[in-house]
C-alpha positions as CSV (number, residue, x, y, z in Angstrom):
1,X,0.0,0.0,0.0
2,X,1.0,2.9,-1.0
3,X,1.0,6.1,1.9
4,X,-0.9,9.0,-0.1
5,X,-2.5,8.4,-3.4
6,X,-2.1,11.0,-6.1
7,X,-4.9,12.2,-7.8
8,X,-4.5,11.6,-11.6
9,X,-5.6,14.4,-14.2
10,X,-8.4,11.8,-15.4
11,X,-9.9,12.0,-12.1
12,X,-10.0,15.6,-11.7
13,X,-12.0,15.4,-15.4
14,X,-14.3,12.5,-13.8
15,X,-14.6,14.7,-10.4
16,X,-15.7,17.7,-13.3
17,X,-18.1,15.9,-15.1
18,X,-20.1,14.2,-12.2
19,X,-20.0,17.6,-10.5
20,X,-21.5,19.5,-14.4
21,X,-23.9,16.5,-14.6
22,X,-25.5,17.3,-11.2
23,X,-25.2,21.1,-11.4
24,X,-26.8,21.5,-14.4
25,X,-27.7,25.1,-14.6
26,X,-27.5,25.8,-11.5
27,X,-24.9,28.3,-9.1
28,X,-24.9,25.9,-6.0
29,X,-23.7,22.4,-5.5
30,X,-23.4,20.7,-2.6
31,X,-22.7,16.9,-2.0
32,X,-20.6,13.4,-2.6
33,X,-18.8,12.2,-5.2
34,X,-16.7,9.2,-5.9
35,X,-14.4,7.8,-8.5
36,X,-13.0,3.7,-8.5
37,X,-9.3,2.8,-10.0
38,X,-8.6,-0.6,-10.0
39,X,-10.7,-1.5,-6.7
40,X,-9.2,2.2,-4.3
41,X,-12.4,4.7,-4.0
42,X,-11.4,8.3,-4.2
43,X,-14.2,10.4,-2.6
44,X,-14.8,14.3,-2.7
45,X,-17.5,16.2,-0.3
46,X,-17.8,19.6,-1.9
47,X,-20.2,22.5,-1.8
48,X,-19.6,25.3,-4.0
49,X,-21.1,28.2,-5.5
50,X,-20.9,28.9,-9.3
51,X,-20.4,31.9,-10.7
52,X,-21.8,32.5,-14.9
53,X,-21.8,34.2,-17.4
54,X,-25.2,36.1,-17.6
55,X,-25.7,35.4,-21.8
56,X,-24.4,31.8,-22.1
57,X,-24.4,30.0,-18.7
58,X,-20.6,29.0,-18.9
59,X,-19.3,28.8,-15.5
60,X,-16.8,31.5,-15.3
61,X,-15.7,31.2,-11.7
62,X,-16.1,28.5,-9.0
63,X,-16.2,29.4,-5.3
64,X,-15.1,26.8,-3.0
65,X,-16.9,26.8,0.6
66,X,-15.8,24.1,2.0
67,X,-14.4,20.3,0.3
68,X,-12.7,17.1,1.9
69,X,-11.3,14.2,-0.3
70,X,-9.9,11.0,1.2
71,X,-9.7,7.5,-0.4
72,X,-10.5,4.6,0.7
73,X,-8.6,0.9,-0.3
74,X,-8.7,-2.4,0.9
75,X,-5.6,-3.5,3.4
76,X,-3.8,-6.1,3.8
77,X,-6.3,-8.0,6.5
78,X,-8.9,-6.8,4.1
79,X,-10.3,-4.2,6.1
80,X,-11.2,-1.0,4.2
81,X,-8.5,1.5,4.8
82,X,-9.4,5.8,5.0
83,X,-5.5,6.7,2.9
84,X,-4.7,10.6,2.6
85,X,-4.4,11.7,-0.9
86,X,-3.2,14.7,-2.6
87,X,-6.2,16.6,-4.0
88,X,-5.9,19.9,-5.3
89,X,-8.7,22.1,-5.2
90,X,-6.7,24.4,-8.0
91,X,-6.7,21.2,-10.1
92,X,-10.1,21.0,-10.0
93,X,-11.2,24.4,-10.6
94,X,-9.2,24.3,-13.7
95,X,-11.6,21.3,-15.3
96,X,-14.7,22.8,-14.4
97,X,-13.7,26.6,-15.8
98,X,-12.7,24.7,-19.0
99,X,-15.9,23.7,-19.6
């Protein structure tokens, strides 16, 4: 087992597009997301607020109140095991501003 997980640029995209998905139009998200590699659960609890642009609805800014991401794996004993990872809320924002 690895001691902290890195969070891969295909996740941040996964983490965008669940997160889009849900949204919709909307300027407020709140809630739990997850995304499985090979059988280790990477989890994000967000709520943010979206900011738009008033003619076409493309988020233009993303307002972060408050996120936790851990991930979860199996261990040795086969016990699920809560790992430390290295999300980066900058990461993120970056995939959902493309959009």
């Amino acid at each position: 087992m690895k001691d902290i997980y890195t969070i891969t640029k295909g996740s941040y995209r996964n983490f965008a597009e669940q997160i889009v998905s849900r949204l919709g139009r909307g300027h407020y998200i709140s809630g739990v997301f997850s995304h499985s590699i090979g059988g280790v659960v990477h989890r994000l609890e967000l709520t943010l607020i979206i900011y738009r642009e008033a003619g076409s609805g493309e988020i233009v800014d993303v307002s972060d109140v408050w996120w936790d991401s851990y991930t979860i794996e199996q261990g040795e004993d086969g016990e699920m095991v809560l790992k430390i990872n290295d999300f980066d809320f900058a990461k993120l924002y970056k995939e959902l501003i493309v959009r």
